[in-house]
N, C-alpha and C positions, 0 to 999 in steps of 0.2 A: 504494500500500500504506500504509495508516495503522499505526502503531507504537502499542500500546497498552503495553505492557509488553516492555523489552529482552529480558528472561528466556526470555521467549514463542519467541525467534526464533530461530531455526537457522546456525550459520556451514555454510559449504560442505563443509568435515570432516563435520559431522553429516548433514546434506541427505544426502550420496555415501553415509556410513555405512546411514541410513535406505533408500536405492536401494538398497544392496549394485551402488553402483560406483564409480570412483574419481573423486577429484577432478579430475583429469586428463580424464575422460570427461564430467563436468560440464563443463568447461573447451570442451571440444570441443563439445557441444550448442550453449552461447553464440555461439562461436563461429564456427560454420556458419549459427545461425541469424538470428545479425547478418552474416553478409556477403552482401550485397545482388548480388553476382555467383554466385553459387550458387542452383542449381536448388531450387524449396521445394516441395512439391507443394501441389495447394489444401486438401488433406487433413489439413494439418500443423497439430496442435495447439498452440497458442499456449504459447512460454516463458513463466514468469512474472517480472515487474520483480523484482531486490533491492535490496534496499537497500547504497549505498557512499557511507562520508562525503566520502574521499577517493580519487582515481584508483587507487592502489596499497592502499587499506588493503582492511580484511577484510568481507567480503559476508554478508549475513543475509537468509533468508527466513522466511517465516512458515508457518504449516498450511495456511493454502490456496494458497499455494504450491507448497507439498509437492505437493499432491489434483494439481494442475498438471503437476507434473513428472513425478510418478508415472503420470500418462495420458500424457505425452508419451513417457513410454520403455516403455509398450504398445507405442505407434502404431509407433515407429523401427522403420525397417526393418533389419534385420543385414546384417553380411559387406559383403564389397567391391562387391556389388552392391548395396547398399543406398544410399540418398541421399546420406549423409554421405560415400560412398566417395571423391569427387574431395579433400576437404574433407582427409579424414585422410590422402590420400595424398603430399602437400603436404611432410608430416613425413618421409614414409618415402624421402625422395632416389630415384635410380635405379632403386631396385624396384618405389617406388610409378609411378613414370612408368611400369614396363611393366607393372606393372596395370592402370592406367587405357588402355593402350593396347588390352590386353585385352577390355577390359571394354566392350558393346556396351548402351546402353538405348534407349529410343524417345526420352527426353528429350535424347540428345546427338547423333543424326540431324538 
């Protein structure tokens, strides 16, 4: 991603705001889609890079980015059966283990 102008670029407040989803939720896209142990389908629209100075400081995207992100949360499947389901359930302690035990797809046979 080249920076042409700081102004230009989106922190992740805005990004989420733009989605109408939380950052939290952004948080979790990242996150599932960098962990190289979780199922991707080959269908999965590519996250975009952002930019970060430092490990902990604050994330910035840009408009094509955006165009990015915004087709990837087309594509995402919903609900607990959806891709990201092992991913988030992770969070959820106890209940999400019997979800996931619930929870039967062709990718986990």
């Amino acid at each position: 991603m080249v920076v042409k102008n700081k102004a230009d670029l989106l922190t992740a407040s805005k990004v989420a705001q733009k989605l109408d989803i939380s950052v939290a939720t952004l948080n979790n896209w990242y996150g599932w889609y960098n962990d190289t142990s979780m199922y991707r389908p080959d269908n999965c629209p590519e996250l975009p890079m952002y930019i970060q100075a430092t490990p902990h400081g604050p994330r910035y995207w840009d408009q094509e980015a955006l165009t990015k992100l915004r087709r990837f949360k087309r594509w995402i499947p919903k609900g607990r059966a959806g891709v990201m389901g092992a991913y988030n359930a992770k969070a959820w302690g106890l209940r999400g283990k019997r979800a996931l035990e619930n929870k039967k797809t062709d990718h986990d046979e």
